[in-house]
C-alpha positions in Angstrom: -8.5 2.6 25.1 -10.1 -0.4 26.8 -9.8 -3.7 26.2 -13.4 -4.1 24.7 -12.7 -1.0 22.5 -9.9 -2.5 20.7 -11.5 -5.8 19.6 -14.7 -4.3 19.0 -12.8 -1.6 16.6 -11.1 -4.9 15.3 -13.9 -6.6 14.6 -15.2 -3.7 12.6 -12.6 -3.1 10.5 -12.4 -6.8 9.8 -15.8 -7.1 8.4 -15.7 -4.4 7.0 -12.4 -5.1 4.8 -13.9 -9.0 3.5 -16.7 -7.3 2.6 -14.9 -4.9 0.3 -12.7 -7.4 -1.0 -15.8 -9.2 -1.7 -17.0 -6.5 -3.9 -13.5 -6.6 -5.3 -13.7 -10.3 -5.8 -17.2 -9.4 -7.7 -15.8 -6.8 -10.1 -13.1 -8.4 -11.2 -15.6 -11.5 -12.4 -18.1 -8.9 -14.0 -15.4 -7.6 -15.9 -12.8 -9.9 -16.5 -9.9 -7.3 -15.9 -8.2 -8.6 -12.2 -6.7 -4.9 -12.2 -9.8 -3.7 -10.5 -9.1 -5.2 -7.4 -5.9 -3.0 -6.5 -8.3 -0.1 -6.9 -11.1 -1.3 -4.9 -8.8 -2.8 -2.4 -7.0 1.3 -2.3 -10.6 2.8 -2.2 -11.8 0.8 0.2 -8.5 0.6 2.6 -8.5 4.5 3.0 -12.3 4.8 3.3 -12.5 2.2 6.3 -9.2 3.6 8.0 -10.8 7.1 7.6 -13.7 5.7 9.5 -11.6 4.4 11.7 -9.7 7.4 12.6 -13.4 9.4 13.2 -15.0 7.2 15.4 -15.5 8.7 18.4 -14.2 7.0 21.5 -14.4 9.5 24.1 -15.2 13.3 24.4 -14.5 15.4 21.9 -12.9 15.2 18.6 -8.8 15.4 18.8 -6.7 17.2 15.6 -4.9 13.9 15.6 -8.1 12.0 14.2 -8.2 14.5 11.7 -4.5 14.2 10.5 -4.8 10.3 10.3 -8.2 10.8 8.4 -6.5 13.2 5.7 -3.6 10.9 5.3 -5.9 8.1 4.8 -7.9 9.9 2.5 -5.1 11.5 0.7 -3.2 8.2 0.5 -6.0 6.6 -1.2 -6.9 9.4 -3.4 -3.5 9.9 -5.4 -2.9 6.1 -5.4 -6.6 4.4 -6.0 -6.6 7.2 -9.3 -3.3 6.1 -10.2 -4.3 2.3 -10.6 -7.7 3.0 -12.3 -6.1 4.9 -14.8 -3.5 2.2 -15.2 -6.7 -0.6 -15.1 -8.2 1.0 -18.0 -5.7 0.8 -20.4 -4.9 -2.8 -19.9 -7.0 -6.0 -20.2 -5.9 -7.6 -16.9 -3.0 -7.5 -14.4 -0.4 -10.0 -15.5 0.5 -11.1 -11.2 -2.8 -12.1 -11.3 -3.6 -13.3 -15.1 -0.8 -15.7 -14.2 -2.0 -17.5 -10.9 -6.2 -17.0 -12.6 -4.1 -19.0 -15.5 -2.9 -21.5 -13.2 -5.9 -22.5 -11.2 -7.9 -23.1 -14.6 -11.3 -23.7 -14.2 -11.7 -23.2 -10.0 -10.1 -20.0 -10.7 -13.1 -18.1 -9.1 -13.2 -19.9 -5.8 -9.7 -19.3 -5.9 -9.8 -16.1 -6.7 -12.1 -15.4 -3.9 -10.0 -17.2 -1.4 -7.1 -14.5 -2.3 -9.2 -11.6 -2.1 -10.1 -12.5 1.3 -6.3 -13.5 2.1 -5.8 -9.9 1.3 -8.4 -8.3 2.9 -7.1 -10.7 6.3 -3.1 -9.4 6.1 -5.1 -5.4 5.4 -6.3 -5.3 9.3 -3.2 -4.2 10.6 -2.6 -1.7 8.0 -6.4 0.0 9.2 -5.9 -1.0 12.7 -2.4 1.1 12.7 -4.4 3.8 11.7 -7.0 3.5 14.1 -4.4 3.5 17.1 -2.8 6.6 16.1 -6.1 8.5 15.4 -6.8 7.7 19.2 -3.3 8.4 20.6 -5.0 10.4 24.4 -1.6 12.4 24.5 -3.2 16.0 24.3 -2.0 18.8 20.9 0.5 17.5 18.8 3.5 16.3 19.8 7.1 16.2 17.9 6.4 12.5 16.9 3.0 13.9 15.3 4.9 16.5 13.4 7.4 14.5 12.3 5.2 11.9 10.9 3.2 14.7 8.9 7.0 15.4 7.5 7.1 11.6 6.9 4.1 11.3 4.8 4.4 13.8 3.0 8.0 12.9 1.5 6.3 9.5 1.0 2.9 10.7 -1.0 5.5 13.2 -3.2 8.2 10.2 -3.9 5.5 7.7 -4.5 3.9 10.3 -6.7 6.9 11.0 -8.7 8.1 7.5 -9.1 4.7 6.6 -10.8 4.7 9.6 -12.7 8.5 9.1 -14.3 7.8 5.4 -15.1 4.7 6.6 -16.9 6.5 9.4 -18.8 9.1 6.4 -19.4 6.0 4.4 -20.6 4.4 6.7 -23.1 7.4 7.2 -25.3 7.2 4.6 -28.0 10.8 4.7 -28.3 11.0 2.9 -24.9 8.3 0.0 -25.5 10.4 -3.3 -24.5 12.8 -1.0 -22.2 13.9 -0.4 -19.0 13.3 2.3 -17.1 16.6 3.5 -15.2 15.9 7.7 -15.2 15.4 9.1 -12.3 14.1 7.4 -8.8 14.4 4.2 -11.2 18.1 4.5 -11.6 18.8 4.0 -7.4 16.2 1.8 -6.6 14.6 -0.3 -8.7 11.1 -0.2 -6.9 11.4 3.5 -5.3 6.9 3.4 -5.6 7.1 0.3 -3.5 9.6 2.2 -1.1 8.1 5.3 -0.5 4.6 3.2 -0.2 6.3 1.6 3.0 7.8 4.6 4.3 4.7 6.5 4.3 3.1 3.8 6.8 6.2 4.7 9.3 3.7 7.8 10.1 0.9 6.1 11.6 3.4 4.9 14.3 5.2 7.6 14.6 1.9 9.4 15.3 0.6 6.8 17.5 3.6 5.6 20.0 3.7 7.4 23.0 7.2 7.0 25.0 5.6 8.2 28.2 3.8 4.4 28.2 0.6 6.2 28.5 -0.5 4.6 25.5 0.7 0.7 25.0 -1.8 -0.5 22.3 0.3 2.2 20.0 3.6 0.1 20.0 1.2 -2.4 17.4 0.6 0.6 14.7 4.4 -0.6 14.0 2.5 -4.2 12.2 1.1 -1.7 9.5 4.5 -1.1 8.2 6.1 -4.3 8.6 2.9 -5.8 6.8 3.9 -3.3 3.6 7.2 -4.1 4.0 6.6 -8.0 4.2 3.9 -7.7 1.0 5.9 -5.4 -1.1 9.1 -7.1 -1.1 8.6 -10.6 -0.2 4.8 -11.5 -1.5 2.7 -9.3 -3.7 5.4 -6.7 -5.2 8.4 -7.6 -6.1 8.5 -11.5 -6.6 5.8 -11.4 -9.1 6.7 -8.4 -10.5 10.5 -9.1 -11.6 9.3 -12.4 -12.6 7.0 -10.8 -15.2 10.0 -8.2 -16.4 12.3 -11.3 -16.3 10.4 -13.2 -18.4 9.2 -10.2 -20.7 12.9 -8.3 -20.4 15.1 -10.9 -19.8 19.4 -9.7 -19.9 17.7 -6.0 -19.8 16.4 -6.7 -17.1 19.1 -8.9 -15.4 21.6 -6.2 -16.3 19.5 -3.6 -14.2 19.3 -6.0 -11.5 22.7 -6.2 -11.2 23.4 -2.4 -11.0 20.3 -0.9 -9.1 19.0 -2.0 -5.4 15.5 -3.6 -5.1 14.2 -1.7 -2.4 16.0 0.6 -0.9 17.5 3.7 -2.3 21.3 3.5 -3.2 23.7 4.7 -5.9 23.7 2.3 -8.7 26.9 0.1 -9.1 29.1 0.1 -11.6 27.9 -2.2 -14.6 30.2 -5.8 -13.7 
């Protein structure tokens, strides 16, 4: 990959990233319901990185493109349904009711501002899967497989974390609860872990230890992006702060016994 490849793919993908954010930005006006812009935002981030991982850059077409194009697609698929289901049945996402809230009446410059904040800290997440769709080492190596193994535990633990906190959710006996069954009970975001792991496979699928292939050392930014906006900006800050305030000593009690992020066996209740 030449230097005039990379920035030119990096252009692209920026562009193309504000512009869906600014469609994001325009739905979420139309309708009043800020829950529209995860699923825009989820569309729209595995559409462009599956156009990322097609574009030709030389000769033929490698398998590798295809992998990173089906992961993409997949990725995007199970999750963007997930959230639109979730949109539909509520009348806006309470991370963001709270800062539209705040702002008061320049809520919608604001609001566009942090759409477009968003779609800025996305690039590395598309451009991570650009450079392992265009690793040059030829077949598939054991870093390829093992990053097919890698996504798909994380597409199947995301998958089953959502779907146990809805089950949790649709029981009327639990309305005001916590949910501690299952994933829940050792980690008390396993969606948001398994989200981050599954972005371990675009590196894994684009480093190449022979140094034949620099520019896929950077694929690692994609996952330390997720990690960063999962547990330190978007997910879990604004999150717990909503169950605190909602929960409160429920809440603080399964704070105390269950790990944020990562998986462990919860502690003894102190």
């Amino acid at each position: 990959m030449t230097l005039f490849q990379f920035f030119a793919a990096l252009i692209s993908i920026s562009v193309a990233l504000s512009a869906i954010m600014s469609v994001a930005w325009v739905i979420q006006q139309r309708t009043g319901n800020s829950g529209w812009v995860d699923t825009v935002w989820t569309f729209g981030l595995g559409l462009t990185g599956a156009v990322a991982a097609l574009t030709p850059m030389a000769g033929a077409y490698e398998p590798r493109q295809f992998i990173v194009a089906a992961f993409a697609a997949i990725w995007a698929a199970r999750l963007g349904i997930h959230i639109a289901s979730r949109t539909t049945k509520i009348v806006d996402d309470p991370r963001y009711a709270r800062m539209i809230e705040g702002w008061g009446a320049d809520a919608p410059r604001q609001m566009f501002w942090l759409l477009q904040k968003q779609a800025l800290v996305s690039i590395p997440l598309v451009l991570s899967m650009f450079l392992a769709a265009h690793n040059p080492a030829p077949g598939l190596t054991l870093g390829d497989i093992v990053g097919i193994v890698v996504m798909a535990i994380a597409v199947a633990g995301e998958g089953l974390s959502d779907w146990q906190l809805q089950v949790f959710k649709s029981d009327p006996a639990n309305k005001g609860g916590i949910n501690d069954i299952g994933l829940w009970c050792w980690s008390r975001h396993p969606n948001y872990f398994f989200e981050t792991l599954g972005w371990l496979a675009y590196p894994l699928l684009a480093i190449n230890l022979s140094g034949a292939y620099p520019w896929g050392w950077l694929a690692l930014a994609g996952a330390a992006v997720m990690y960063w906006l999962l547990v330190y900006v978007s997910g879990i800050p604004p999150l717990e702060e909503h169950m605190l305030r909602t929960r409160g000593d429920k809440f603080r009690a399964y704070q105390r016994r269950t790990n944020a992020f990562f998986p462990a066996p919860p502690r003894a209740a102190s």
